[in-house]
Every structure is written in structure tokens, then in C-alpha cells.
PyMOL commands that place a pseudoatom at each C-alpha (Angstrom):
pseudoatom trace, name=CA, resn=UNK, resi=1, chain=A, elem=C, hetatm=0, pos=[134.333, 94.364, -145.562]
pseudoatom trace, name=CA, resn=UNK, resi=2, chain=A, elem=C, hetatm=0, pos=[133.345, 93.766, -141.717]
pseudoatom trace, name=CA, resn=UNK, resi=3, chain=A, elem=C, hetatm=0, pos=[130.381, 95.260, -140.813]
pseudoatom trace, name=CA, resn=UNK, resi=4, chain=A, elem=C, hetatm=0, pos=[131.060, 98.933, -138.640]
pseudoatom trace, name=CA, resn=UNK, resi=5, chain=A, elem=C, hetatm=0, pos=[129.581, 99.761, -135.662]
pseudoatom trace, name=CA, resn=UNK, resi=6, chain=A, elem=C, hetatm=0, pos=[127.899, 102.809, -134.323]
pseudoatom trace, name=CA, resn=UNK, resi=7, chain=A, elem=C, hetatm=0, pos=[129.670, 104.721, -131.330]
pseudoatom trace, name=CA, resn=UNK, resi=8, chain=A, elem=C, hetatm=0, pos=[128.345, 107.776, -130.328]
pseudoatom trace, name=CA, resn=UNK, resi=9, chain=A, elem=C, hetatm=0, pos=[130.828, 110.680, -129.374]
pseudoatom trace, name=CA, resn=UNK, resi=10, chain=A, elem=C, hetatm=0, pos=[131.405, 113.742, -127.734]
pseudoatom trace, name=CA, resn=UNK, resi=11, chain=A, elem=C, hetatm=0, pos=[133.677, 115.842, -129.138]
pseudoatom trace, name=CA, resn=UNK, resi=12, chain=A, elem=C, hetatm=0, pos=[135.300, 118.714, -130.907]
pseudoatom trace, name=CA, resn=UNK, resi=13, chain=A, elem=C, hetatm=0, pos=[137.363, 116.691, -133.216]
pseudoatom trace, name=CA, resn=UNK, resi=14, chain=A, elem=C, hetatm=0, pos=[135.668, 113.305, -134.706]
pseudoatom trace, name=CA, resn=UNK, resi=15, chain=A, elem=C, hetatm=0, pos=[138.773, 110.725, -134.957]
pseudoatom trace, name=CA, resn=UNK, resi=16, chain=A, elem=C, hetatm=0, pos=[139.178, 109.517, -138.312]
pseudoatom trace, name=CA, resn=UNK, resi=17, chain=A, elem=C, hetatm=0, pos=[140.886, 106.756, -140.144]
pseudoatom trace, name=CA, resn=UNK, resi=18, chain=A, elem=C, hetatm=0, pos=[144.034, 108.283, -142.610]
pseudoatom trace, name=CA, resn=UNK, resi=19, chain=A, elem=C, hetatm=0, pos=[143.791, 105.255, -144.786]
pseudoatom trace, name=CA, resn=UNK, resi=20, chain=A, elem=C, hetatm=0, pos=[141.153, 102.560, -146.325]
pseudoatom trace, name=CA, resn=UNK, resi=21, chain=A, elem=C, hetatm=0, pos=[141.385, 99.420, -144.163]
pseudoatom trace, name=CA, resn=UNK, resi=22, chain=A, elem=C, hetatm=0, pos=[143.397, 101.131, -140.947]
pseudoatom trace, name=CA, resn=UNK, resi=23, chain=A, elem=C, hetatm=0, pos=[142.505, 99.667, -137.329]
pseudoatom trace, name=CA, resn=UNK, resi=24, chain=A, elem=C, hetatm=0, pos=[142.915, 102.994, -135.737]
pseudoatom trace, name=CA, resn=UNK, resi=25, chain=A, elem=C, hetatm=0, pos=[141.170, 106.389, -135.763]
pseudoatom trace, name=CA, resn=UNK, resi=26, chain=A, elem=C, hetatm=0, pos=[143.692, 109.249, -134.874]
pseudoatom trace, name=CA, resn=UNK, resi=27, chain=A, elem=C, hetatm=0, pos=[143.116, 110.490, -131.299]
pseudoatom trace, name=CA, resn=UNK, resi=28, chain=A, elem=C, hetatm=0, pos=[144.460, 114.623, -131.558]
pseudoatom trace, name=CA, resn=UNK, resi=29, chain=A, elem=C, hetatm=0, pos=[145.915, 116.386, -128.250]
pseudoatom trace, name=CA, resn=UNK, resi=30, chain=A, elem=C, hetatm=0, pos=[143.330, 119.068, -126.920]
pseudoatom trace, name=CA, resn=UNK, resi=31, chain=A, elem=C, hetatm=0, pos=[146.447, 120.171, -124.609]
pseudoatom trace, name=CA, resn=UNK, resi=32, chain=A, elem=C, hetatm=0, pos=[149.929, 121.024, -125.404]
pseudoatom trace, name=CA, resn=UNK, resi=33, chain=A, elem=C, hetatm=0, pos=[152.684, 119.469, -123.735]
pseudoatom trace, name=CA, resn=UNK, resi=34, chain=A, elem=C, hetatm=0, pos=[156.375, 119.393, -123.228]
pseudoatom trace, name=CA, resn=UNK, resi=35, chain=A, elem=C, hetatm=0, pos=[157.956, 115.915, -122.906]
pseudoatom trace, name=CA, resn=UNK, resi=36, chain=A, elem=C, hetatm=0, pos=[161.705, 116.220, -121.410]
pseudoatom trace, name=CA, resn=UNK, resi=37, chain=A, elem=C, hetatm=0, pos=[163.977, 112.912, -122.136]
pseudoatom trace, name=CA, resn=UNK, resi=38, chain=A, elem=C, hetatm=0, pos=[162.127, 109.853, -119.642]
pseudoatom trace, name=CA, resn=UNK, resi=39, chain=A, elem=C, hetatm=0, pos=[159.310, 112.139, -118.991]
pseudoatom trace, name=CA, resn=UNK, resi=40, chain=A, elem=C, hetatm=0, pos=[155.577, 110.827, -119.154]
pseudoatom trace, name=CA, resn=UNK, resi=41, chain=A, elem=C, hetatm=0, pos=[152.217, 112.994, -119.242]
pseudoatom trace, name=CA, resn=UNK, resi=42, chain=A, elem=C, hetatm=0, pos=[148.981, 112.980, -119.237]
pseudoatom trace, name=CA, resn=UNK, resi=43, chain=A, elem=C, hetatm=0, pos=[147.662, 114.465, -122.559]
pseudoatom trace, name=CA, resn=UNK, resi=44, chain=A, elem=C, hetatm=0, pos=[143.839, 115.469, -122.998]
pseudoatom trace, name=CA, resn=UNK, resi=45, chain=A, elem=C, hetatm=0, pos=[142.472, 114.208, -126.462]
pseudoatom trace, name=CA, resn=UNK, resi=46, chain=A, elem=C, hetatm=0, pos=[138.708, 116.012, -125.872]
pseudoatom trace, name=CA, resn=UNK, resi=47, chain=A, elem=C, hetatm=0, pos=[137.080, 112.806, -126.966]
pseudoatom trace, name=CA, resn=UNK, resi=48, chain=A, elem=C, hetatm=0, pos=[134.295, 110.849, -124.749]
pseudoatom trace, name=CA, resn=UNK, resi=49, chain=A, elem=C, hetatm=0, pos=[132.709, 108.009, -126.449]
pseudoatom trace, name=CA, resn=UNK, resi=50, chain=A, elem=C, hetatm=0, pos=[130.019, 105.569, -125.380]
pseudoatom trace, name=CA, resn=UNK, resi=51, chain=A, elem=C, hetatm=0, pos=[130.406, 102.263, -127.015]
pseudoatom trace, name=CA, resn=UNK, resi=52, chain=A, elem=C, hetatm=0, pos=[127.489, 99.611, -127.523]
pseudoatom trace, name=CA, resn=UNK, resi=53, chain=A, elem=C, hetatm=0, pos=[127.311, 96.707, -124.470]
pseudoatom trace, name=CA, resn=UNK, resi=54, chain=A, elem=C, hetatm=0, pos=[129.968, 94.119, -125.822]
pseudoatom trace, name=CA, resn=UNK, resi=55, chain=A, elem=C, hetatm=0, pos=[132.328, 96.380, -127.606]
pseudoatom trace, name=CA, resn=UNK, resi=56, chain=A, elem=C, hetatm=0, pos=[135.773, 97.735, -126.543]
pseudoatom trace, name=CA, resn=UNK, resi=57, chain=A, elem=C, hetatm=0, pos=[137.898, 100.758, -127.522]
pseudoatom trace, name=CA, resn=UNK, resi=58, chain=A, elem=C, hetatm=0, pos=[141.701, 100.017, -127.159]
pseudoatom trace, name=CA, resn=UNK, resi=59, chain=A, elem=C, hetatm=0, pos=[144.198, 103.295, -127.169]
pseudoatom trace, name=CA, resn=UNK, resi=60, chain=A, elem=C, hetatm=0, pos=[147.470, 102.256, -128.951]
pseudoatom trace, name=CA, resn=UNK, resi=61, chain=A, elem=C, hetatm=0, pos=[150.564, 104.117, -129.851]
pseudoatom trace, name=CA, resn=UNK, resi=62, chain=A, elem=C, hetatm=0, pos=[151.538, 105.639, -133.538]
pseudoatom trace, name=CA, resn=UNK, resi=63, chain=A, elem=C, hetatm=0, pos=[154.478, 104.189, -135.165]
pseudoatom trace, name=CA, resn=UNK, resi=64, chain=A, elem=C, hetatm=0, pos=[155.865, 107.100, -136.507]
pseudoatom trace, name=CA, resn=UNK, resi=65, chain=A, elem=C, hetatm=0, pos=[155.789, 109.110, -133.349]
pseudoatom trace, name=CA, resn=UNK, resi=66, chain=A, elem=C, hetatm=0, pos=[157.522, 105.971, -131.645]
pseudoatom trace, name=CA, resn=UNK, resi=67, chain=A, elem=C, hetatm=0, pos=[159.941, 105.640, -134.605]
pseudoatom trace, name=CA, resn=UNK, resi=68, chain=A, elem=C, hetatm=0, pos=[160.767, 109.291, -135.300]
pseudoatom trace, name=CA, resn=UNK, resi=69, chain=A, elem=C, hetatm=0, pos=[160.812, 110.753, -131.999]
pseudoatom trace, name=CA, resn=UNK, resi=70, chain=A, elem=C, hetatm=0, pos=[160.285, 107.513, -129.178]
pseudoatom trace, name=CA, resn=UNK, resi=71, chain=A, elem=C, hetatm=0, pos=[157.131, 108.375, -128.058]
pseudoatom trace, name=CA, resn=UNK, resi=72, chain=A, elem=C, hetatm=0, pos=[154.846, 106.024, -126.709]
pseudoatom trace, name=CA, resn=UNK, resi=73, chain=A, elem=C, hetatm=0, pos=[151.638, 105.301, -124.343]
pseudoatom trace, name=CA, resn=UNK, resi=74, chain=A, elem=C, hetatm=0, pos=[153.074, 103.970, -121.170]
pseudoatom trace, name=CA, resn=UNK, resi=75, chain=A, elem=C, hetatm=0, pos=[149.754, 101.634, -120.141]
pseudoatom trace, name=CA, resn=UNK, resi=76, chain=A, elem=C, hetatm=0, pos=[149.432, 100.584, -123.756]
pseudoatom trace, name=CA, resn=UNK, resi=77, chain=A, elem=C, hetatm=0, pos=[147.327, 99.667, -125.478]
pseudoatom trace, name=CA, resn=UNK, resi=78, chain=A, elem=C, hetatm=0, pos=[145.063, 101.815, -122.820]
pseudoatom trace, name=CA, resn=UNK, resi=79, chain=A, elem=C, hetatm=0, pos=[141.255, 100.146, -122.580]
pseudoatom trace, name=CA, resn=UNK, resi=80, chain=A, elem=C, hetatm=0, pos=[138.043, 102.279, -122.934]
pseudoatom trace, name=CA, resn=UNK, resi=81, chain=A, elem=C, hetatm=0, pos=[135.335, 99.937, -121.012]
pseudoatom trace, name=CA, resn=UNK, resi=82, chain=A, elem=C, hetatm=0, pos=[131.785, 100.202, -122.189]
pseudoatom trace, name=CA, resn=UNK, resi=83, chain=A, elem=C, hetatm=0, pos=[130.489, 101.792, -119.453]
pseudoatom trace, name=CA, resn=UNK, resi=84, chain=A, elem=C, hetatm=0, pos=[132.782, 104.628, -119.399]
pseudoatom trace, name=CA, resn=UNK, resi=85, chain=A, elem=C, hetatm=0, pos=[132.240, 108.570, -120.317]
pseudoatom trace, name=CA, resn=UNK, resi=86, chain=A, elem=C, hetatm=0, pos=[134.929, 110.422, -119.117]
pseudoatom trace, name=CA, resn=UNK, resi=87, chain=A, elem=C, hetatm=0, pos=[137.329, 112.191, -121.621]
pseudoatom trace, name=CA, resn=UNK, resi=88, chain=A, elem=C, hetatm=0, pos=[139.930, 109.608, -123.290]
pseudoatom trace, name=CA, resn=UNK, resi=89, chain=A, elem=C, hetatm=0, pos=[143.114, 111.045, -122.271]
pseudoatom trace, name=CA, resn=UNK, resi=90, chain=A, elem=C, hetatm=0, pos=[146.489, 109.348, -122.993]
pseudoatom trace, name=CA, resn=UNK, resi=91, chain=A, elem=C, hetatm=0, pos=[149.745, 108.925, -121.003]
pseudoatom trace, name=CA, resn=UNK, resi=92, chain=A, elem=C, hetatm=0, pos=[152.560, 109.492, -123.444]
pseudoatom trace, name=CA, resn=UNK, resi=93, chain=A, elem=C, hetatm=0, pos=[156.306, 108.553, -122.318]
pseudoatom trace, name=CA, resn=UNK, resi=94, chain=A, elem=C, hetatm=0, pos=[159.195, 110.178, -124.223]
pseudoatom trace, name=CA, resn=UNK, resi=95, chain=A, elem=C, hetatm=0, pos=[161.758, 107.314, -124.717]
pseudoatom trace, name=CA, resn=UNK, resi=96, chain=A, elem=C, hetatm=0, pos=[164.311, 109.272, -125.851]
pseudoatom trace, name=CA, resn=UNK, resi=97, chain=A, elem=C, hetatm=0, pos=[167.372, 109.505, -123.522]
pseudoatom trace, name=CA, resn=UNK, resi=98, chain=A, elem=C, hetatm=0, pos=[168.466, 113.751, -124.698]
pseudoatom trace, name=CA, resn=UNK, resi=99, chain=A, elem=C, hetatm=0, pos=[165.945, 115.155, -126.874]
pseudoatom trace, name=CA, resn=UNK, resi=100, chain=A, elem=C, hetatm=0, pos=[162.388, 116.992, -125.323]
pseudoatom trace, name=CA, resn=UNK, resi=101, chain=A, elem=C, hetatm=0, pos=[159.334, 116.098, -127.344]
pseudoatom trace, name=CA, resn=UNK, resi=102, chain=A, elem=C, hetatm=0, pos=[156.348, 119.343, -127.665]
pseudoatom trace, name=CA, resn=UNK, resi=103, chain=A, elem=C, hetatm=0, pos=[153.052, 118.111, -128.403]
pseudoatom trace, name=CA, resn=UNK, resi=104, chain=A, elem=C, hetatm=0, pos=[151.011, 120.907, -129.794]
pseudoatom trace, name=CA, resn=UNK, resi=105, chain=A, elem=C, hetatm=0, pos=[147.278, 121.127, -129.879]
pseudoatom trace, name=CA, resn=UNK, resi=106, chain=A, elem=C, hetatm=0, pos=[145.449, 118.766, -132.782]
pseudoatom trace, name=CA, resn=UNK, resi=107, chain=A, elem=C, hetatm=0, pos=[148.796, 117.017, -132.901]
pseudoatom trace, name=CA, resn=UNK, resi=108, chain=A, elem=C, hetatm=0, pos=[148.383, 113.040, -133.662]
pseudoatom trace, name=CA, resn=UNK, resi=109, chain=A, elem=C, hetatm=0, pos=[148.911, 111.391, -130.008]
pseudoatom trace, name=CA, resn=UNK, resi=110, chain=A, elem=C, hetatm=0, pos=[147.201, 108.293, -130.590]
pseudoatom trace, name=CA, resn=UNK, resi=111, chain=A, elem=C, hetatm=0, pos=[145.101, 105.609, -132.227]
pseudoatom trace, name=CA, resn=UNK, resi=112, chain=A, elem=C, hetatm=0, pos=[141.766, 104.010, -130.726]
pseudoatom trace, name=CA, resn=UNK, resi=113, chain=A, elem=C, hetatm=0, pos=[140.764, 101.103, -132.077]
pseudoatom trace, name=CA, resn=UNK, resi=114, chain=A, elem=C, hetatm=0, pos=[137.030, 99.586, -131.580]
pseudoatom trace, name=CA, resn=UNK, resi=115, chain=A, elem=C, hetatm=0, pos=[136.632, 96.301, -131.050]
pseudoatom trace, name=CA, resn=UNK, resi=116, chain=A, elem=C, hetatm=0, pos=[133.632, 93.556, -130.213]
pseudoatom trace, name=CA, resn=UNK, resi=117, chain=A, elem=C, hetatm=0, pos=[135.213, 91.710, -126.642]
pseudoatom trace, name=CA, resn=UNK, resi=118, chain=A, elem=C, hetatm=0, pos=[133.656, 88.724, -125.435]
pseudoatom trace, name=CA, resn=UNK, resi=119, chain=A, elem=C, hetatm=0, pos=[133.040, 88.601, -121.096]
pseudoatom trace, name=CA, resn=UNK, resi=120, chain=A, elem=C, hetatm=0, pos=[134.598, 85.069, -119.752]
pseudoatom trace, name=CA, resn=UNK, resi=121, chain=A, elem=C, hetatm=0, pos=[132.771, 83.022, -117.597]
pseudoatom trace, name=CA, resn=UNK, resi=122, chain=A, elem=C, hetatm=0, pos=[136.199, 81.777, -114.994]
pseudoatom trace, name=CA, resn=UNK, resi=123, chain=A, elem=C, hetatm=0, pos=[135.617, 78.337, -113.688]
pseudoatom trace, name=CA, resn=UNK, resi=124, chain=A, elem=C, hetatm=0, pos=[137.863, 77.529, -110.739]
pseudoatom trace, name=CA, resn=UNK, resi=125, chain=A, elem=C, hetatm=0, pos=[139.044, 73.905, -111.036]
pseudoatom trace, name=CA, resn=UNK, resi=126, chain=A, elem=C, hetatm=0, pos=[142.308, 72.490, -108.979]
pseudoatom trace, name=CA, resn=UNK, resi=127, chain=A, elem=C, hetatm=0, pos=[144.257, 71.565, -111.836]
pseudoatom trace, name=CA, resn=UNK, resi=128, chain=A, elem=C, hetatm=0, pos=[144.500, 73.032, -115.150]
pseudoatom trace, name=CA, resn=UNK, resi=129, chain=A, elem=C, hetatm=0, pos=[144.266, 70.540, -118.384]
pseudoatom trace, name=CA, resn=UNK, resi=130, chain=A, elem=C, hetatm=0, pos=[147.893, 70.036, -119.945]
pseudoatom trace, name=CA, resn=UNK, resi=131, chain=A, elem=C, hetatm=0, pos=[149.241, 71.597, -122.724]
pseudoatom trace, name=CA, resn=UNK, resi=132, chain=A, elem=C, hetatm=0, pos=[152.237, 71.412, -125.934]
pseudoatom trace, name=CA, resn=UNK, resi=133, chain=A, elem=C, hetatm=0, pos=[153.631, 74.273, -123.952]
pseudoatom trace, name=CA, resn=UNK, resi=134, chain=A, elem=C, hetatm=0, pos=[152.576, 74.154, -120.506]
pseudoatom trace, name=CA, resn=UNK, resi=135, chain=A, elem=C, hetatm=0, pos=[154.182, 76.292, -118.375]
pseudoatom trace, name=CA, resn=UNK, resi=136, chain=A, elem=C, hetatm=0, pos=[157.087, 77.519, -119.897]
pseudoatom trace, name=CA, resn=UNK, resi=137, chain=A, elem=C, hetatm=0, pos=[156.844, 81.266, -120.442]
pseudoatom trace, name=CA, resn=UNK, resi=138, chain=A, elem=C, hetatm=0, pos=[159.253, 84.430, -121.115]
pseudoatom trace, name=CA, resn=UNK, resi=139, chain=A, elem=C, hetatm=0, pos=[161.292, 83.124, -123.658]
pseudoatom trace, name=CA, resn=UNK, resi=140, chain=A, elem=C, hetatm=0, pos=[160.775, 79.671, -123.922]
pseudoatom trace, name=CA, resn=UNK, resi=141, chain=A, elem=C, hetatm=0, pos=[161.210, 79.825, -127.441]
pseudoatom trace, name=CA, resn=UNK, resi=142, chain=A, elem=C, hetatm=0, pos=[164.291, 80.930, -127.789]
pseudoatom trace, name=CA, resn=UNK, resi=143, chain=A, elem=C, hetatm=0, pos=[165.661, 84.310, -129.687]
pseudoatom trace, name=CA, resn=UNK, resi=144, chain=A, elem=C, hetatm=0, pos=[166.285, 83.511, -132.960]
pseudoatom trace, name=CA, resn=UNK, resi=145, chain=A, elem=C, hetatm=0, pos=[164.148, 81.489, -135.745]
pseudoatom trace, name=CA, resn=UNK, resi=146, chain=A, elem=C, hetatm=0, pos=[167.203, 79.502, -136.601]
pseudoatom trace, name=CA, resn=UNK, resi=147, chain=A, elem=C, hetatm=0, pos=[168.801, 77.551, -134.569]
pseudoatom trace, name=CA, resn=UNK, resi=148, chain=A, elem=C, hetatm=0, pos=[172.804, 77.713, -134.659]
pseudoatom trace, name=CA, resn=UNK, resi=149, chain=A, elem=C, hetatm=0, pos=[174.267, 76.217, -131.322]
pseudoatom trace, name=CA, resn=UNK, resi=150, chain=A, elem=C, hetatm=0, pos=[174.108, 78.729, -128.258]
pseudoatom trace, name=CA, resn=UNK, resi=151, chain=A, elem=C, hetatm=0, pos=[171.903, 81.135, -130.086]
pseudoatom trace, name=CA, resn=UNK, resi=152, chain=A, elem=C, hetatm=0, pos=[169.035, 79.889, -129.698]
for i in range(1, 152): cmd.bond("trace and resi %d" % i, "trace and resi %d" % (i + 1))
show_as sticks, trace
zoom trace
């Protein structure tokens, strides 16, 4: 089992993980909020953390509320820097094209996962090594895993 580390927090509600070996601790709505169809909104969550030099807290989506209902975090995943110690709050976007979405108080808005992040040193140089792939990006690799003619 990877070794945890301590973050200290300030908060009402202590996120916690639903089940043994999850990524992300459940981030709960201090505010409610009505979501109409293609609406966004800024939801409280009542949590500040401060997280050891070298670490990073990442706020991600839950599946369910983007299966069941399209609800997402529009900047996802949303990044908590080290130095920070304002209130996490989360930008939810209701996907859904005709139904509203309510988010009560202590619902489930989020996940925040914490995670060691390494700084880079950037070193300019005027040409960049090659590469198998080079430059070929957005969907260089085609669609589909097998390759049938024009499908690919």
C-alpha cells in the first residue's frame, strides 16, 4: 500500500474515501444550487486544505453524477497548488440539453485527489529531439483499434 500523506484541513466536513483503494475523497456542496440545461455554477464545498511543498490536489468529476444526470466540472480536473488556502469551490456544468439539476447541501459534487507533482526545470533549445510520433497530434491515431478501410 503507498505510503499516505498528511494534509491539514479546514473544514466542517472531512472528505473521505467511499471505498478501500479509491483515488478520490468526496468533496460535499456547502451551498445549494439549481443547474438549468447548459448552465454552469460555482458551488462552495467549505473545504481549505494546505498540502505539504511538492504535493498537488486535483478536483475531478463523479461518474455517476456525469452518467446519471450529465454533470460535470467545467475546468476539470481543477488544480489545488500548494500554496493555496482559499475554500475549494467547484464549477459544475449541467450537460444535459432539458432537464435542471438541484444540488442540495452535503450533496457529492466532487472528488479531490492528492498527489506528489514534480516542478520542471524548461530548457529552451532551437530544435526539439525527434520522435516515433513527432508532431502529429488530435487524432493521429485514428478512431477505431481495428483497422477496416476508411474507418480508421
Amino acid at each position: 500500500m503507498p505510503d499516505s500523506v498528511e494534509v491539514l484541513i479546514s473544514s466542517a466536513h472531512v472528505p473521505e474515501y467511499s471505498h478501500p483503494g479509491d483515488a478520490g475523497a468526496d468533496l460535499l456542496a456547502s451551498e445549494a444550487v439549481d443547474l438549468e440545461p447548459g448552465q454552469r455554477a460555482t458551488v462552495g464545498t467549505g473545504v481549505s486544505i494546505a498540502l505539504p511543498d511538492g504535493y498537488v490536489a486535483f478536483v475531478v468529476p463523479r461518474s455517476g453524477l456525469a452518467s446519471k444526470h450529465g454533470i460535470t466540472i467545467v475546468n476539470s480536473p481543477g488544480t489545488v497548488d500548494a500554496g493555496y488556502r482559499g475554500e475549494i469551490r467547484v464549477t459544475l456544468l449541467n450537460t444535459d440539453s432539458s432537464v435542471a439539476y438541484s444540488v442540495a447541501i452535503g450533496d457529492r459534487v466532487a472528488q479531490i485527489i492528492v498527489m506528489p507533482v514534480s516542478r520542471a526545470r524548461f530548457i529552451p533549445v532551437h530544435t526539439l529531439p525527434g520522435s516515433a510520433r513527432g508532431e502529429s497530434g488530435f487524432g493521429s491515431t485514428g478512431y477505431s483499434a481495428i483497422q477496416s478501410g476508411d474507418n480508421a
